[in-house]
MDTraj code that builds the backbone (N, CA, C; nanometers):
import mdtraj as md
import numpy as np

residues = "UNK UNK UNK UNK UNK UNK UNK UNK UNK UNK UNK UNK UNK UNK UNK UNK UNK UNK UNK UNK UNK UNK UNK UNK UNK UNK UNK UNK UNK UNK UNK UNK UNK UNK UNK UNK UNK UNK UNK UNK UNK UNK UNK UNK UNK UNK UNK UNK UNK UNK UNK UNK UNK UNK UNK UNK UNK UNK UNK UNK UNK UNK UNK UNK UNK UNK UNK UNK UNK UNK UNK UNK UNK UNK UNK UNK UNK UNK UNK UNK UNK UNK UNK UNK UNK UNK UNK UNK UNK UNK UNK UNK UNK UNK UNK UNK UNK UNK UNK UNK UNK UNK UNK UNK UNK UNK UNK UNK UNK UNK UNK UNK UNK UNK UNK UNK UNK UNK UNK UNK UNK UNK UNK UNK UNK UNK UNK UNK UNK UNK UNK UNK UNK UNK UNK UNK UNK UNK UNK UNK".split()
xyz = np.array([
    [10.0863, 8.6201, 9.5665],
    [9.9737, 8.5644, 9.4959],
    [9.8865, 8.4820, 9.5904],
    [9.9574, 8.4015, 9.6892],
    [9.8784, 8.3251, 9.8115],
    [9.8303, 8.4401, 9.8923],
    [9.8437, 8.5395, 9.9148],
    [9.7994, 8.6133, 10.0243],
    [9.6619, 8.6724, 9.9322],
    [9.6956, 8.7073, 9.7885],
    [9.5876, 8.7902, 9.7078],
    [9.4482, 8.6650, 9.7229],
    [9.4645, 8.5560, 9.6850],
    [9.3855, 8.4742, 9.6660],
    [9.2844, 8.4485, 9.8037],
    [9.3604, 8.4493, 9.9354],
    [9.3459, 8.4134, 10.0363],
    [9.2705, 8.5655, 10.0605],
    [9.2864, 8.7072, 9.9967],
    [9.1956, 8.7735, 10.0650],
    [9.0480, 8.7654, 9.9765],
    [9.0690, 8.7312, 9.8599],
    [8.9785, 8.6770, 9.8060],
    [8.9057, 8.5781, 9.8334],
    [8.8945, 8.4861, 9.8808],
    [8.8556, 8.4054, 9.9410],
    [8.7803, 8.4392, 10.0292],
    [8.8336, 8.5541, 10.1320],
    [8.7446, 8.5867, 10.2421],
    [8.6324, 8.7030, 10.1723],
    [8.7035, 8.7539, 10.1149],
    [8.5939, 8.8708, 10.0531],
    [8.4526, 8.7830, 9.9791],
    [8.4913, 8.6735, 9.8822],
    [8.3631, 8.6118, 9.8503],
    [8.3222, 8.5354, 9.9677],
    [8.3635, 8.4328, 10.0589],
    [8.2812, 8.3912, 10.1823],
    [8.2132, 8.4967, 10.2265],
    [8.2394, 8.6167, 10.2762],
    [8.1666, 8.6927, 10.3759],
    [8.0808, 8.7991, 10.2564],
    [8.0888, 8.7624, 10.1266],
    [7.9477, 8.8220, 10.0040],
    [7.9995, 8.9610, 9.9895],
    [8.1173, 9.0237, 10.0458],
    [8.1448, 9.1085, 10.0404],
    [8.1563, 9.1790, 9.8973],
    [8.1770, 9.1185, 9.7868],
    [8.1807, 9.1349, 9.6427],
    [8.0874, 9.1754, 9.5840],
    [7.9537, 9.1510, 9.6268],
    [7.8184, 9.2023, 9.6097],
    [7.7800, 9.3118, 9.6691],
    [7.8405, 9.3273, 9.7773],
    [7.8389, 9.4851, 9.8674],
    [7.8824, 9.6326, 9.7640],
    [8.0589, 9.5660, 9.7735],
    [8.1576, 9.6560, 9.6985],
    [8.0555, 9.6866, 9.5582],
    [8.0437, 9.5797, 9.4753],
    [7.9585, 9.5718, 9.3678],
    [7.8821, 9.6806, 9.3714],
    [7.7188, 9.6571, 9.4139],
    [7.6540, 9.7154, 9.4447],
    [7.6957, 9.8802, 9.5103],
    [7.7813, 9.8989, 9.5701],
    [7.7722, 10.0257, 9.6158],
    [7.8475, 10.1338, 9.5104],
    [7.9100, 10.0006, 9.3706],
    [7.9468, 10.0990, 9.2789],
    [7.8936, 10.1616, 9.1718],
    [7.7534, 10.0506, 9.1438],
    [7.6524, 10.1093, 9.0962],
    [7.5644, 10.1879, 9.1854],
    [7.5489, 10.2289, 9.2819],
    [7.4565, 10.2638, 9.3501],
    [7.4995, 10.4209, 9.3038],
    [7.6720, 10.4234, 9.3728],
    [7.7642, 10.5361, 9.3216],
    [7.7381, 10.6332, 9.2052],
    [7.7444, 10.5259, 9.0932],
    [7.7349, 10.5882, 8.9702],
    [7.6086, 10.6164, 8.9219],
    [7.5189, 10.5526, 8.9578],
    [7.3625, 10.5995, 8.9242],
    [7.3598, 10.7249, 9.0223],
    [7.3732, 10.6936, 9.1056],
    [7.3631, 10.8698, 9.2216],
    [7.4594, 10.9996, 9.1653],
    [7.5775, 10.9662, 9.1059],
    [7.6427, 11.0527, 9.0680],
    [7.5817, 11.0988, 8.9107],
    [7.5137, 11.0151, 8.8575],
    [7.4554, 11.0613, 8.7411],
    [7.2590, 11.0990, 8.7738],
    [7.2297, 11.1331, 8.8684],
    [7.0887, 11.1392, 8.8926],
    [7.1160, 11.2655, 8.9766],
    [7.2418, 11.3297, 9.0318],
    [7.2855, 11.4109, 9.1354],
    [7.2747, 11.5130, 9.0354],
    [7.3371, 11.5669, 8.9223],
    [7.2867, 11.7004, 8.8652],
    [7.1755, 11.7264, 8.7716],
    [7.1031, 11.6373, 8.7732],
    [6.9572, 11.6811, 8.7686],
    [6.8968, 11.7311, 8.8907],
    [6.9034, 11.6861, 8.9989],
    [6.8175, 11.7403, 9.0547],
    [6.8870, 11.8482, 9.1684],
    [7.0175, 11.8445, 9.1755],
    [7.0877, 11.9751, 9.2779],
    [7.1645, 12.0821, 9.1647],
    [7.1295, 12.1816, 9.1815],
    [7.1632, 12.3572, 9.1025],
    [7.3723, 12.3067, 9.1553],
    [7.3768, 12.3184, 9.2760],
    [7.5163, 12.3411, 9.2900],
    [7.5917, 12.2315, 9.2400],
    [7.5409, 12.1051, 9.1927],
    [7.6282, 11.9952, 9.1529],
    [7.6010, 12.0672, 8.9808],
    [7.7134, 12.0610, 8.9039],
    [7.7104, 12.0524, 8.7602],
    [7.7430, 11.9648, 8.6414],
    [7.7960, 11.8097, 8.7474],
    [7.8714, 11.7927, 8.6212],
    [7.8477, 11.6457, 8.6801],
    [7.9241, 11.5295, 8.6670],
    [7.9589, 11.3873, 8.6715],
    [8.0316, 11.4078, 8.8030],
    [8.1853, 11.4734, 8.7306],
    [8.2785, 11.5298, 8.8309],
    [8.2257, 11.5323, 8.9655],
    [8.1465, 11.6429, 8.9453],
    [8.1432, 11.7353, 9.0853],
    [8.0455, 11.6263, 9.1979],
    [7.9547, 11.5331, 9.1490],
    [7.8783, 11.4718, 9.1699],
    [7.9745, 11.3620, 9.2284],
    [8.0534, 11.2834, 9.2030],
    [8.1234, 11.1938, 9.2416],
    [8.2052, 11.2480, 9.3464],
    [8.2479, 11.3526, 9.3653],
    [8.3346, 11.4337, 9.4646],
    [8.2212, 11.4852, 9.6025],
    [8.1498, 11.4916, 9.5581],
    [8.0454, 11.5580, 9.6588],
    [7.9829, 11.4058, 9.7464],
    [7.9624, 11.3027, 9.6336],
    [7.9091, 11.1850, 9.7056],
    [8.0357, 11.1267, 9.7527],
    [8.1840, 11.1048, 9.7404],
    [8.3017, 11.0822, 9.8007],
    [8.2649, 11.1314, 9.9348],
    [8.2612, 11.2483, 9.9267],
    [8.2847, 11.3440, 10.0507],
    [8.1647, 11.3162, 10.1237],
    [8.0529, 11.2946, 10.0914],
    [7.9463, 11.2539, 10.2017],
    [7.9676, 11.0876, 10.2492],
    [8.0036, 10.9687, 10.1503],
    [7.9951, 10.8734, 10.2043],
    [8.0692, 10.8447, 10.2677],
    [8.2255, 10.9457, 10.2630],
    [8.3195, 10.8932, 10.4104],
    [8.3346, 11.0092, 10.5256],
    [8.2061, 11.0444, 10.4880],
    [8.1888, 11.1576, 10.6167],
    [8.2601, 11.2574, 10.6305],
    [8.3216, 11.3084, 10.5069],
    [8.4361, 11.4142, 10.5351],
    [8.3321, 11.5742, 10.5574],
    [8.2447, 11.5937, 10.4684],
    [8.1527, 11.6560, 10.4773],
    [8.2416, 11.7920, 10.4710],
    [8.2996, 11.8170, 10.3641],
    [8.3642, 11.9445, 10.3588],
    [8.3150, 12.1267, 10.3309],
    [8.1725, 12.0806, 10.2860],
    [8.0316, 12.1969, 10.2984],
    [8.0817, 12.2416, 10.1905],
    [8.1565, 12.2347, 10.0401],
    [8.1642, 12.3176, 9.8923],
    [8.0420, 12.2845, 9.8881],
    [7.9993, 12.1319, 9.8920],
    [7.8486, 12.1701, 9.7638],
    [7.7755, 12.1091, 9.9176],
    [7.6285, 12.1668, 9.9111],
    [7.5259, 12.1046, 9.9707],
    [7.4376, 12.1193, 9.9290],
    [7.3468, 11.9674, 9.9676],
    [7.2003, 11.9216, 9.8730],
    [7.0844, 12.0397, 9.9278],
    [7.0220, 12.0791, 9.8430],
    [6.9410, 12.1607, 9.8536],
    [6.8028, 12.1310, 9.8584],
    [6.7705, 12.0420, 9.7686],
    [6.6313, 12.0001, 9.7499],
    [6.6136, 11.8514, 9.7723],
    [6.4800, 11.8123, 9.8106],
    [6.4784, 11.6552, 9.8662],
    [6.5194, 11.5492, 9.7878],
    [6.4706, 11.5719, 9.7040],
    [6.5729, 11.4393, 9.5999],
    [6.7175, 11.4519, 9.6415],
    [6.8130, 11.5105, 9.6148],
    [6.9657, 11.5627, 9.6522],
    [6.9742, 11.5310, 9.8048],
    [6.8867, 11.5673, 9.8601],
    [6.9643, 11.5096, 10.0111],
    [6.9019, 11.3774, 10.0355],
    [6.7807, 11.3018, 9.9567],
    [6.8067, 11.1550, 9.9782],
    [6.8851, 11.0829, 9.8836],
    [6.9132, 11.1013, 9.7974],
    [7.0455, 11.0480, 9.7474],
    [7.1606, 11.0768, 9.8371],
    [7.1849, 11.1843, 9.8909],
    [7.2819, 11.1927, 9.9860],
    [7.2900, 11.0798, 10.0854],
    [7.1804, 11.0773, 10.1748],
    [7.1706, 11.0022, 10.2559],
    [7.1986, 10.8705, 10.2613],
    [7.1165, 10.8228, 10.1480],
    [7.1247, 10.7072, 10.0764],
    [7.2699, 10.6175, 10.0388],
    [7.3587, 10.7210, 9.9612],
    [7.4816, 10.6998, 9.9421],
    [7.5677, 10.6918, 10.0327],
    [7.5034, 10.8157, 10.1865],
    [7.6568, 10.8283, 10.3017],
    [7.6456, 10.6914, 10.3439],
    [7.5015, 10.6733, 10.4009],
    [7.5082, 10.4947, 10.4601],
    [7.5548, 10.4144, 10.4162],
    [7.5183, 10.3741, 10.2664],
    [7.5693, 10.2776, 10.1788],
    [7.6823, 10.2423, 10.2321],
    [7.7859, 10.4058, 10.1998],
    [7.9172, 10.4103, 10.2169],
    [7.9477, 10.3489, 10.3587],
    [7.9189, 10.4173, 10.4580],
    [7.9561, 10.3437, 10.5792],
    [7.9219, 10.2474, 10.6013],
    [7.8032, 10.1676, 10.5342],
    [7.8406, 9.9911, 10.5329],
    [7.9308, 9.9408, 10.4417],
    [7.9850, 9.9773, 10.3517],
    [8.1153, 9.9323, 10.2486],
    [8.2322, 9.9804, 10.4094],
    [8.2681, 10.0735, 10.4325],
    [8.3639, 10.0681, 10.5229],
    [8.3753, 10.0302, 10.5934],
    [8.2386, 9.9462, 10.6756],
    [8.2595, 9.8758, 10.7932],
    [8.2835, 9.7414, 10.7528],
    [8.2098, 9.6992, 10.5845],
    [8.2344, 9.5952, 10.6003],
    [8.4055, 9.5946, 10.5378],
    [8.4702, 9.6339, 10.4804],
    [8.5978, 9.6316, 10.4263],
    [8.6994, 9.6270, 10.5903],
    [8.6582, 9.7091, 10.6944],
    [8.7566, 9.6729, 10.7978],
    [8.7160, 9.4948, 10.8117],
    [8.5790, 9.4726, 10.8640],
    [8.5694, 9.3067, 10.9194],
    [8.6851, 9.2433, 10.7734],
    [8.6658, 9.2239, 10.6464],
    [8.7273, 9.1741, 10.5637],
    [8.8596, 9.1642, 10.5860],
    [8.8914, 9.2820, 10.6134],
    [9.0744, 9.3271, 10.6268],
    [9.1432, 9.2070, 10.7706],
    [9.0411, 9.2612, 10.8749],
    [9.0692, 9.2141, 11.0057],
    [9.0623, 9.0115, 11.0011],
    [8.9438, 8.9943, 10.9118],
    [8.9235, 8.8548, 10.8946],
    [9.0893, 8.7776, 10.7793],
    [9.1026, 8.8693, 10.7059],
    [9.2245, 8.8459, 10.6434],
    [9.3630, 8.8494, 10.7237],
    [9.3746, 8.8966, 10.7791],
    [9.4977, 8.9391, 10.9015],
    [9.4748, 8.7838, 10.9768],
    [9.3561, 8.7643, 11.0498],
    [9.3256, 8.6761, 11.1238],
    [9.3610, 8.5809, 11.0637],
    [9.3517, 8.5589, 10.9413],
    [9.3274, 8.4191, 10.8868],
    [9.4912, 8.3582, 10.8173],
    [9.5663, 8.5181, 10.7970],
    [9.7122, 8.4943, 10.7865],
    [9.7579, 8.4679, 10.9292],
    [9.7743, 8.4936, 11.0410],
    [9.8162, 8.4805, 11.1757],
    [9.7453, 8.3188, 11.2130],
    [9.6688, 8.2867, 11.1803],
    [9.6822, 8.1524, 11.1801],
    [9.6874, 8.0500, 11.0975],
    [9.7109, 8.0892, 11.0172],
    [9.7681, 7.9923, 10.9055],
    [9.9311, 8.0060, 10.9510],
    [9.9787, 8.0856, 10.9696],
    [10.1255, 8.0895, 11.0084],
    [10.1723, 8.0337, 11.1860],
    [10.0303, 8.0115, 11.2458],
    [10.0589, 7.9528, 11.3710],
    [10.0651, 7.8202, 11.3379],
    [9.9514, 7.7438, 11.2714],
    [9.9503, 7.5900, 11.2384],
    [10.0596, 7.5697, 11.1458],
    [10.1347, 7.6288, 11.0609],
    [10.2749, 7.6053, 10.9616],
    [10.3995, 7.5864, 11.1018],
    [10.3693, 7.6656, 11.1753],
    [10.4979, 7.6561, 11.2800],
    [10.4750, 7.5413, 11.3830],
    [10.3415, 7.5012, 11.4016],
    [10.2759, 7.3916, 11.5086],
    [10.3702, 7.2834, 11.3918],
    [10.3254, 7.2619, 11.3171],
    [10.3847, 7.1225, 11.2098],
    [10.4622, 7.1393, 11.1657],
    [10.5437, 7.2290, 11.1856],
    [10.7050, 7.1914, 11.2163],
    [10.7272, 7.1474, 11.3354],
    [10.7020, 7.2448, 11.4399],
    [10.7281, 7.1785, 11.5280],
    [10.7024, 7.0076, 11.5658],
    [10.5613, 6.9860, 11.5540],
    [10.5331, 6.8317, 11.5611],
    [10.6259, 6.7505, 11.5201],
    [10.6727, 6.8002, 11.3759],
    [10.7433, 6.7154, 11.2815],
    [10.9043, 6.7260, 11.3342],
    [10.9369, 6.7905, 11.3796],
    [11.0101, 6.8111, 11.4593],
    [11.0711, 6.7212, 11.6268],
    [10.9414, 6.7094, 11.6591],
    [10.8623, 6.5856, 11.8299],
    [10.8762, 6.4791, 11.7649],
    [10.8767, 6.4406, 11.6369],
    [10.8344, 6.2841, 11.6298],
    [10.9386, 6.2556, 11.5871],
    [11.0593, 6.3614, 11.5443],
    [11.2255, 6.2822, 11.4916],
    [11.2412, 6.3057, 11.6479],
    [11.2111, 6.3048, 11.7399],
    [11.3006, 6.3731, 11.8568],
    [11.3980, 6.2859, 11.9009],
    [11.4114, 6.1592, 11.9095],
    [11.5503, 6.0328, 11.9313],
    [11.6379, 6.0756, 11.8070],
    [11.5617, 6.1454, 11.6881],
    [11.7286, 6.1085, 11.5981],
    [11.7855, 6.2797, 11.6008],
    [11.7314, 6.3567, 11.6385],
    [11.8130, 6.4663, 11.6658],
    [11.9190, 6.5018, 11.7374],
    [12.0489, 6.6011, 11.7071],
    [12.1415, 6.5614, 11.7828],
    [12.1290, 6.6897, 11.8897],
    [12.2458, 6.6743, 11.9607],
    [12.2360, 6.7824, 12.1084],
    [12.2073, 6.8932, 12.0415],
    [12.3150, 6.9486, 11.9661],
    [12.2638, 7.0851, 11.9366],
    [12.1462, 7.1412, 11.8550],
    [12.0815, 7.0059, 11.7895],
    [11.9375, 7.0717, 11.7211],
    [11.8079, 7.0239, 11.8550],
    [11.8406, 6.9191, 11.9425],
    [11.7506, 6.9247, 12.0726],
    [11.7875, 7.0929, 12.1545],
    [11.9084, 7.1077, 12.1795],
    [11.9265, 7.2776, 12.2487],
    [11.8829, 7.3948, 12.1535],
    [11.8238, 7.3701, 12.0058],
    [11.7929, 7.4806, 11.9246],
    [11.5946, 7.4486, 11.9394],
    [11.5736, 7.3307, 11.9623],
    [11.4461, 7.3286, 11.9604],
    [11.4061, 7.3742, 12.0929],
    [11.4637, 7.3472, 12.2225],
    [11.4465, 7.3777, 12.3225],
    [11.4417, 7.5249, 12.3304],
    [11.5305, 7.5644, 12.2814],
    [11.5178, 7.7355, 12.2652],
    [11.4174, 7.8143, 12.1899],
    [11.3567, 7.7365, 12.0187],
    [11.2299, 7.8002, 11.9735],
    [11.1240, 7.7652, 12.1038],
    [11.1265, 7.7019, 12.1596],
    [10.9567, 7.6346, 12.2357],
    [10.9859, 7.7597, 12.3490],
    [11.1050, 7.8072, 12.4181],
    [11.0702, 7.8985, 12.5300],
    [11.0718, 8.0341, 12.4590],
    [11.1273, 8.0443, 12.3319],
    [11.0787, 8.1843, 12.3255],
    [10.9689, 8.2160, 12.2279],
    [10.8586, 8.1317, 12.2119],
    [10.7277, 8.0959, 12.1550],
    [10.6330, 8.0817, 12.2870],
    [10.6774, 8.0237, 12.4177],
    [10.6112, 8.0267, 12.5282],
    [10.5087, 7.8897, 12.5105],
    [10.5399, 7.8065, 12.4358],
    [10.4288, 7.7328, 12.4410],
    [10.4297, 7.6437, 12.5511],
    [10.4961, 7.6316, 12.6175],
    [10.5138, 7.5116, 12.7785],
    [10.4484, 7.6024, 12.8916],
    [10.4384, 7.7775, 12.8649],
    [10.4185, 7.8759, 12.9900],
    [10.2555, 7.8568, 13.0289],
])
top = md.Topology()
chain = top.add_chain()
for i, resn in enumerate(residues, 1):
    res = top.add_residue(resn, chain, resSeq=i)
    for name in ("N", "CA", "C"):
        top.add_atom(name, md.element.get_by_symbol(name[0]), res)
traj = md.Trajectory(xyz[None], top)
């Protein structure tokens, strides 16, 4: 639930919610404006499968836009799409980032907290701390 919240968090800082948003109406108005104006699209279906397949570039050639309306909706939608995917990696990567250091400063304050009992610790928890710090490398 901390990790869900925490990617949430980054997804509304970086407006990303308005992106996703937006590119799902953009989606569904294109997938419903797509068989009016292309012969080979027929349906909702086929329209959502055809704009799938153009906005992540799979480009599998069943249906292609024929007439100018149909291939600027195409167009329209592939970009869209590849800014939703570029921005969903930064999101992902900013989330990763932001767990990897949140879990560096949790281990820093232990450790600290750890430095400031350091007179009442005994030998073998001074030889267990001595051992996290060299194989963490933080003295190298």
């Amino acid at each position: 639930m901390k990790r869900l919240r925490l990617l949430w968090n980054i997804v509304r800082t970086t407006g990303a919610e308005r992106v996703f948003t937006g590119f799902l109406v953009v989606l569904g108005v294109a997938a419903l404006l797509l068989p009016r104006f292309e012969p080979e699209v027929e349906d909702f279906g086929d329209a959502l499968w055809f704009l799938f397949v153009s906005f992540t570039t799979i480009g599998y050639g069943d249906i292609v836009p024929v007439t100018v309306a149909g291939r600027l909706i195409t167009v329209f939608v592939a970009l869209y799409g590849i800014l939703v995917v570029a921005l969903a990696t930064g999101v992902i990567v900013g989330y990763y980032s932001e767990i990897l250091r949140t879990r560096a400063n949790t281990s820093l304050d232990e450790l600290i907290g750890e430095l400031e009992n350091l007179p009442d610790l005994s030998r073998e928890e001074l030889l267990t701390l001595a051992q996290r710090i060299r194989n963490r490398h933080i003295l190298r």
